[in-house]
C-alpha positions in Angstrom: -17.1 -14.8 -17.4 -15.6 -11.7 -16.2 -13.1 -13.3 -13.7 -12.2 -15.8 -16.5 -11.4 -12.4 -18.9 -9.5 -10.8 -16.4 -7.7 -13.9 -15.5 -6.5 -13.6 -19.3 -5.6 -10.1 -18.9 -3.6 -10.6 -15.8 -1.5 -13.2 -17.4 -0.9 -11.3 -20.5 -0.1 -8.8 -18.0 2.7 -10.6 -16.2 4.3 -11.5 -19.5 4.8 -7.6 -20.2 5.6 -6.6 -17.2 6.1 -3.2 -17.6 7.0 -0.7 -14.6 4.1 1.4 -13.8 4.4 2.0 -9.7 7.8 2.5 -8.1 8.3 3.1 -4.4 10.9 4.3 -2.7 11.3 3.3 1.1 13.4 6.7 1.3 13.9 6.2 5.1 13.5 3.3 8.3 12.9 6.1 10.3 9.6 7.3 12.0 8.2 10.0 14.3 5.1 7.4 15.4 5.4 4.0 16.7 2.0 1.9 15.0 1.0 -1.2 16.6 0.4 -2.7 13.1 3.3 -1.0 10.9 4.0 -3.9 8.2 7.7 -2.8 8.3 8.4 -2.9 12.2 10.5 0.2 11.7 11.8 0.1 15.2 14.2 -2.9 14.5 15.6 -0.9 11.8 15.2 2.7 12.6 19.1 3.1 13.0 19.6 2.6 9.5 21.2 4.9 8.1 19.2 7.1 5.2 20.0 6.1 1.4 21.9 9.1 -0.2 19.2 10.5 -2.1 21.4 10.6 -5.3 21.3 6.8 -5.0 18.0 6.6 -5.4 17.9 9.6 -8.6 20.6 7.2 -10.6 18.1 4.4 -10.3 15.0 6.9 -11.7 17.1 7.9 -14.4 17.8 4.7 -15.7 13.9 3.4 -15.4 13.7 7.0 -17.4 15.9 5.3 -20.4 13.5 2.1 -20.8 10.2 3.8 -19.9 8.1 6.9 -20.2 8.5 8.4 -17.2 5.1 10.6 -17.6 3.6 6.5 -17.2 5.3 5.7 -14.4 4.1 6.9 -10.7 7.1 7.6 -8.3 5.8 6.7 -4.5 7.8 7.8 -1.5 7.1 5.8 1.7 9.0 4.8 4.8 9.5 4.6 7.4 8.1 8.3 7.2 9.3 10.2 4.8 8.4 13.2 6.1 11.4 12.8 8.8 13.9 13.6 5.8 14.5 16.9 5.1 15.8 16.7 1.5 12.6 15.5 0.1 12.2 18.5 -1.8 15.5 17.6 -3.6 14.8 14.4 -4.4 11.0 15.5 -6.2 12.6 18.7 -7.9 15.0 16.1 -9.7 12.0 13.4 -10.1 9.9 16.4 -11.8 12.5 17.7 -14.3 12.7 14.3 -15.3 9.3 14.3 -16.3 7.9 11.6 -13.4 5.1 12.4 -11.3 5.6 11.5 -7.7 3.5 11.0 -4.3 4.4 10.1 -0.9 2.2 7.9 1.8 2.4 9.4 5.6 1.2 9.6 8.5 0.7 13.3 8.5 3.1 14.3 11.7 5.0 16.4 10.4 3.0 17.9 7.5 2.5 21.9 8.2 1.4 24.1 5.6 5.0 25.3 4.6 6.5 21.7 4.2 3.2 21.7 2.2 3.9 23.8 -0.1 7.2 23.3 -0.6 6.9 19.5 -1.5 4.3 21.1 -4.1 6.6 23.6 -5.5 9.1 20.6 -6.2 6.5 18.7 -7.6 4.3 16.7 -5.2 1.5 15.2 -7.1 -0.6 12.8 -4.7 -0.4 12.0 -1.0 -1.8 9.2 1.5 -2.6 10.3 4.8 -3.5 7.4 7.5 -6.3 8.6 10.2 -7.1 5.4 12.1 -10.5 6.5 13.9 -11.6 9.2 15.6 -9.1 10.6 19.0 -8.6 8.2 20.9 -8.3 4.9 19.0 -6.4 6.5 16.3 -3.6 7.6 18.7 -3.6 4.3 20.2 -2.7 2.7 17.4 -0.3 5.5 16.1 1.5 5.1 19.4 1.6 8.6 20.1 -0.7 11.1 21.5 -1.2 14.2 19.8 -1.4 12.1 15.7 -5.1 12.4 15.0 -5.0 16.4 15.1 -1.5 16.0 12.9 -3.0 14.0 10.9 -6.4 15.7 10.2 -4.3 18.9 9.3 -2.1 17.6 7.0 -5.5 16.0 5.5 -7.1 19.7 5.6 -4.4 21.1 3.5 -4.8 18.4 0.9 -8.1 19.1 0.7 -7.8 22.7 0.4 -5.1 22.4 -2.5 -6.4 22.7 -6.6 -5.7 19.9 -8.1 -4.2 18.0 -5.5 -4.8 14.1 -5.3 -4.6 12.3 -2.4 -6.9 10.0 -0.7 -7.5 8.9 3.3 -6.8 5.4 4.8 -8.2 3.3 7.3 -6.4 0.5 8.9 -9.7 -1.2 10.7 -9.1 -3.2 13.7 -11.2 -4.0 16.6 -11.1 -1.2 18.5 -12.1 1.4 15.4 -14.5 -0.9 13.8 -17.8 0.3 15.8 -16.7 3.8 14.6 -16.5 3.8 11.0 -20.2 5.9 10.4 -18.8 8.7 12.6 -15.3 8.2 10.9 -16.9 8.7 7.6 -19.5 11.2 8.4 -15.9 13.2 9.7 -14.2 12.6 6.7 -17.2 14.1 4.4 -17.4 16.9 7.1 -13.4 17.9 5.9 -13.6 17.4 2.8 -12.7 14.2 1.7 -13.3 12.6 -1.7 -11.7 9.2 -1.4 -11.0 6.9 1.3 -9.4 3.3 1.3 -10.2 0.6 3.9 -7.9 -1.7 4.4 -8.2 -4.9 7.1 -5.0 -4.9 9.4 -3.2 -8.3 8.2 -0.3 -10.3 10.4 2.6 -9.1 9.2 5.3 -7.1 10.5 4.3 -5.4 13.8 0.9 -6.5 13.8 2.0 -10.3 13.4 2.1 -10.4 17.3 -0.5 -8.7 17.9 -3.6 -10.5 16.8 -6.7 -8.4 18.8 -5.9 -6.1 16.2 -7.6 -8.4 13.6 -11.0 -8.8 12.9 -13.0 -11.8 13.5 -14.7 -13.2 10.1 -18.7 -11.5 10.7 -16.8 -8.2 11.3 -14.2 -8.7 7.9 -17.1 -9.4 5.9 -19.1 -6.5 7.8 -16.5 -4.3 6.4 -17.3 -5.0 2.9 -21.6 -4.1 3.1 -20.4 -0.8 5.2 -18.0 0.1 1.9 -21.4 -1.3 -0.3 -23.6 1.3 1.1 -20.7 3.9 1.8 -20.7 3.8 -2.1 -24.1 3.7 -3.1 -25.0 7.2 -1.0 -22.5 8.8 -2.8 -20.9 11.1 -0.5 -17.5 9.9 -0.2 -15.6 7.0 -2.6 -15.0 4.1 -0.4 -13.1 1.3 -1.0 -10.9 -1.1 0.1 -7.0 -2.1 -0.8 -5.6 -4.9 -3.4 -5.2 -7.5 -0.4 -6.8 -10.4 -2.1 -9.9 -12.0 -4.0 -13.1 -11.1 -2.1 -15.7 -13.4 -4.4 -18.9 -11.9 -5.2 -17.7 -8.4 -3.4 -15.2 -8.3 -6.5 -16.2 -5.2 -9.0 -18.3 -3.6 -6.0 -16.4 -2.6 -3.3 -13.3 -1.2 -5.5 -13.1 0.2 -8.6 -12.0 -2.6 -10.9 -11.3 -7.1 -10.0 -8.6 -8.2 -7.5 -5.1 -7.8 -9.2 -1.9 -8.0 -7.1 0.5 -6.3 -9.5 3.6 -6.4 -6.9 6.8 -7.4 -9.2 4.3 -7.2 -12.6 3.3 -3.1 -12.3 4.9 -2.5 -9.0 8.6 -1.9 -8.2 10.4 -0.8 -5.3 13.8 0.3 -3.6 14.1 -0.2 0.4 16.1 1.6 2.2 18.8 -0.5 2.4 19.0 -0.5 -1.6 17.1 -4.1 -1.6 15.1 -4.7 -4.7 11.4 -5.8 -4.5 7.8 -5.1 -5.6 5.5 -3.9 -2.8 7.5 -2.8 0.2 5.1 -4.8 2.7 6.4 -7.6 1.4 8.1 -10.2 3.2 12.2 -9.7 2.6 13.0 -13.1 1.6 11.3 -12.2 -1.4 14.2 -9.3 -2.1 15.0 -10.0 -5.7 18.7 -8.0 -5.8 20.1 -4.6 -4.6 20.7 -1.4 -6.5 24.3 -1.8 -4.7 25.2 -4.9 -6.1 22.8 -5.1 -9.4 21.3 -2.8 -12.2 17.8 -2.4 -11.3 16.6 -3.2 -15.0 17.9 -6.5 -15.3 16.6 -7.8 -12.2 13.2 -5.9 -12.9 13.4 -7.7 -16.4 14.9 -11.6 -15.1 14.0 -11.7 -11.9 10.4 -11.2 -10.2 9.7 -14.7 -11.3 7.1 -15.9 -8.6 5.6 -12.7 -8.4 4.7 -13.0 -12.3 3.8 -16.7 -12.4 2.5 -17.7 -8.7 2.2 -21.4 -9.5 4.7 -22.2 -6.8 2.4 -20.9 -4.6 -0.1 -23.4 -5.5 0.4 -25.3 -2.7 -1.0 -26.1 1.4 -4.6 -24.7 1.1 -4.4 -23.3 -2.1 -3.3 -26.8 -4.2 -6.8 -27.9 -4.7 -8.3 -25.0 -5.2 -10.9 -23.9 -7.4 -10.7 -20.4 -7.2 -6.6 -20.3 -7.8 -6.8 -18.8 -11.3 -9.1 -15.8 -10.1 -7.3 -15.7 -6.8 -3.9 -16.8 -7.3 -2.9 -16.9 -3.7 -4.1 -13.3 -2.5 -1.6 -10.7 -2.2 1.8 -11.3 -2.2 2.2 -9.5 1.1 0.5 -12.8 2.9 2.9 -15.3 1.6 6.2 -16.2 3.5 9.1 -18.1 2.2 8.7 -21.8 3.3 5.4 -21.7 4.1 3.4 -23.6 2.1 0.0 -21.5 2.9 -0.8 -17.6 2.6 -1.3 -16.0 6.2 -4.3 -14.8 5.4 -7.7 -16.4 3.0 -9.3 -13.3 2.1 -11.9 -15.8 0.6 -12.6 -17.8 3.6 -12.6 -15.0 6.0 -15.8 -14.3 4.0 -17.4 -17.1 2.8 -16.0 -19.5 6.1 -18.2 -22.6 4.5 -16.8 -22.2 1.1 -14.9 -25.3 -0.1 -11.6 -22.6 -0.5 -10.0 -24.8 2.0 
């Protein structure tokens, strides 16, 4: 019953569309090199910066159609951290009235780039720590991350009023540590943490040991189950797909992939999508060539009615109107099935075939 009501409310949802997260992939650039980073920044890391007034134009004219008190600004890379006119670019975003957060990695995060982000307006923040030493500078590909990162977490969680959260990309090689992760995290601090399961895309596409076998995806969900119920810290995991009877218990709220119906975003090279994770064929127009409110408003078709993704394993399907493919982040153009069953990675006997 509740699936079928929120199956209404996503639809009526997609009809409205209305702009409620908007990213800005402000840079290609990066200080780290992660095994798994969804946008394989190295291929494009010589990409030049979009001029930051580029970006501002765009904001102002979501400002005209929206409320821009409703609508959450996101700056992601890339790391945004490498660009120094950040400051700018949230000082403009605050005057006209939009709240704004960035996602990084934490590098380059030391108290007085703190601060002054929060001067110009910083809102929220998402620092990535990846286990404890070792494995998480493993996987950030450079030595010396995990103490960046759990400072820049330290400051966040010695600001008033600041929101941010933590996240967890778990792979094989962190996976055994999550109890001493957590116990850490509630040692610093931390209120929220996200979990997220390290899917083939980007990077991590050719790299498969760092995905987890079905027993230890599932596994995943009962530690977030019983990370909730002793109420220290609030786990829970991401918006990657439909997870069945998990649904409602280990995240606030039922699986809703809002790429291209809530979400917006603006790459760095002035592409046009929802979710920057997502694969680029799925680009919808470019702030250089078209006005960013008519392709928000007459483009974005698939990601608002997936029916063409109906199709491989997913055709016969009774799960598809709950479901609806998973995330939009595990489809590829021409390929009739999702990278990734979120569904049968837990339930491997289910008839979700």
């Amino acid at each position: 019953m509740v699936f079928n009501i929120h199956a209404r409310y996503v639809r009526v949802q997609a009809k409205l569309h209305d702009l409620s997260y908007f990213f800005w992939e402000c840079t290609s650039r990066c200080n780290i090199a992660c095994l798994h980073c969804g946008s394989d920044c190295k291929i494009v890391e010589d990409a030049p910066d979009m001029p930051a007034e580029d970006f501002l134009n765009v904001c102002r004219q979501v400002a005209k159609r929206y409320n821009p008190n409703k609508v959450m600004i996101v700056v992601s890379g890339g790391e945004p951290l490498v660009r120094k006119d950040l400051e700018v670019v949230g000082a403009e975003l605050k005057k006209m009235g939009f709240p704004w957060g960035m996602v990084s990695n934490g590098y380059a995060m030391t108290p007085e780039r703190f601060r002054s982000l929060r001067e110009a307006g910083l809102r929220s923040a998402t620092i990535s720590l990846d286990g404890l030493k070792a494995n998480h500078d493993w996987l950030r590909g450079r030595e010396g991350s995990f103490e960046r990162a759990v400072n820049a977490i330290k400051l966040l969680a010695a600001e008033p009023g600041m929101v941010y959260d933590v996240v967890t990309c778990v792979n094989q090689r962190n996976f055994a540590e999550l109890d001493q992760i957590k116990d850490f995290l509630i040692d610093i601090g931390v209120k929220r943490w996200r979990l997220f399961m390290i899917d083939p895309i980007g990077r991590a596409a050719k790299n498969p040991e760092l995905m987890l076998d079905d027993e230890k995806f599932r596994a995943v969900f009962d530690f977030i189950l019983r990370t909730r119920a002793e109420g220290k810290i609030k786990a829970a995991t991401g918006c990657d797909g439909f997870l069945g009877d998990y649904e409602g218990l280990v995240r606030d709220g039922v699986f809703f992939c809002r790429a291209g119906i809530h979400v917006g975003s603006v790459l760095a090279n002035g592409d046009i999508c929802a979710c920057p994770n997502i694969n680029r064929g799925f680009v919808q127009g470019n702030i250089y060539k078209n006005d960013f409110l008519d392709v928000w408003d007459n483009r974005f078709k698939e990601f608002r009615d997936r029916k063409p993704f109906k199709t491989g394993i997913c055709k016969d399907c009774d799960l598809w109107k709950w479901c609806r493919g998973d995330g939009m982040h595990l489809h590829e153009p021409g390929n009739p099935n999702p990278l990734e069953c979120n569904y049968n990675k837990l339930y491997p006997n289910a008839s979700c075939k």
